[in-house]
Structures are given as C-alpha cells and as structure tokens.
C-alpha positions as a printed Julia matrix, in Angstrom:
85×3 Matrix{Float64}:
 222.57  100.0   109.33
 221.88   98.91  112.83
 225.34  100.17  113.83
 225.09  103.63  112.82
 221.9   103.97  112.71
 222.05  105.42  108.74
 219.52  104.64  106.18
 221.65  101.91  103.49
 218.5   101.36  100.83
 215.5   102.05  100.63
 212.56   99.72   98.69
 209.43  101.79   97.88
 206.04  100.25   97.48
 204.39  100.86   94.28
 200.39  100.24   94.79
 197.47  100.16   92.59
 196.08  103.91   91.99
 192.72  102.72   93.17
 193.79  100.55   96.27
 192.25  103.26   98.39
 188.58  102.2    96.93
 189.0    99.04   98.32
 190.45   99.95  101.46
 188.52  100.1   104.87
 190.85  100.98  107.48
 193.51  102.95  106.03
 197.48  102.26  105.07
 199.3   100.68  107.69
 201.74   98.47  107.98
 202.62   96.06  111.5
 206.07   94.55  110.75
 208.72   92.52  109.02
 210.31   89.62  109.72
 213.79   88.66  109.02
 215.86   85.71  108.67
 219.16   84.87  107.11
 219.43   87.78  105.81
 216.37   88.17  103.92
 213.4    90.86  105.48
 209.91   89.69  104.21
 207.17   92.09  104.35
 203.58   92.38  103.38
 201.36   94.76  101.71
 198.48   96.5   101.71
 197.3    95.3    98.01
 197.55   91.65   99.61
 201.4    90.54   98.41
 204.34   88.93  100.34
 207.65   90.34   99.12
 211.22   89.46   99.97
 214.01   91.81  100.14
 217.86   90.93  100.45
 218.86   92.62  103.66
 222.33   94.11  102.66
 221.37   95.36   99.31
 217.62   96.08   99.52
 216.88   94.16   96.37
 213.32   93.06   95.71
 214.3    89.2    95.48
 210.83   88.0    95.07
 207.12   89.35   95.35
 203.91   87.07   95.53
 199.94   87.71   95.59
 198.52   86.4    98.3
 194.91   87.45   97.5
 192.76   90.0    95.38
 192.65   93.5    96.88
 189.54   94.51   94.88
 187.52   91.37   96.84
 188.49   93.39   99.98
 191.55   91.56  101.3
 194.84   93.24  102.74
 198.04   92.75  104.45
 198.77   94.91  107.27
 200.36   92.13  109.4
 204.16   91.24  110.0
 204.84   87.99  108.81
 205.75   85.59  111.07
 208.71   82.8   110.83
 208.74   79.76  112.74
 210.98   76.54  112.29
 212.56   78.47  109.41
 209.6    78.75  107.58
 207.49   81.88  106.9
 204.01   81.82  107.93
C-alpha cells in the first residue's frame, strides 16, 4: 500500500530446482513496471508475468526463452505507448 506503507500481497516466485546450474551471475532482479493497474515483472528462468496490482493475482505468465540455453531476465520491463517492451 503506497499510503501506509504495509505489505497487501505478496506473489512468490517458484523456480526450477536447477536454475542455479544455468546461472552465471547470480539472482537478481532490476524492476517492474506498472500500468493500469497491472505490475509486470520478469524472471530469472526467462518468463514475463503479470500481476493484478490490488489483489496480487498472477493474471498471466509467459516464457520468453529457455533458461537451460543460458538466457535470463534480470531486467525491468519497460512500457512505452501502452505497450510492454
């Protein structure tokens, strides 16, 4: 909650148990993005995901690539025009 600064949900991550094979630089994470009321994130094992704001509701997740060919998402998305990028 941005007013009170209290925790309202809480969306955990569940990865592959050998994602850290793959890995080179360790678990981080750069950012989110939000608009109208939706907060899209990435994630280390290379997916996109989509989370309603208010209730913290997984809305939808997507691969983006193959972690086990070595690709990851540590970036924030980005949105620009209204689209996310």
């Amino acid at each position: 909650d941005a007013v009170s600064g209290r925790q309202k949900w809480k969306t955990p991550i569940a990865l592959p148990a050998d994602i850290n094979t793959y890995l080179c630089c360790g678990i981080h994470t750069r950012g989110m993005a939000a608009l109208d009321g939706v907060l899209y994130r990435t994630s280390i094992d290379a997916h996109v995901m989509a989370i309603d704001m208010a209730s913290g509701k997984t809305l939808w997740k997507q691969k983006a690539a193959d972690y086990k060919e070595g690709y990851s998402m540590t970036h924030a998305p980005l949105i620009a025009g209204g689209v996310l990028i």
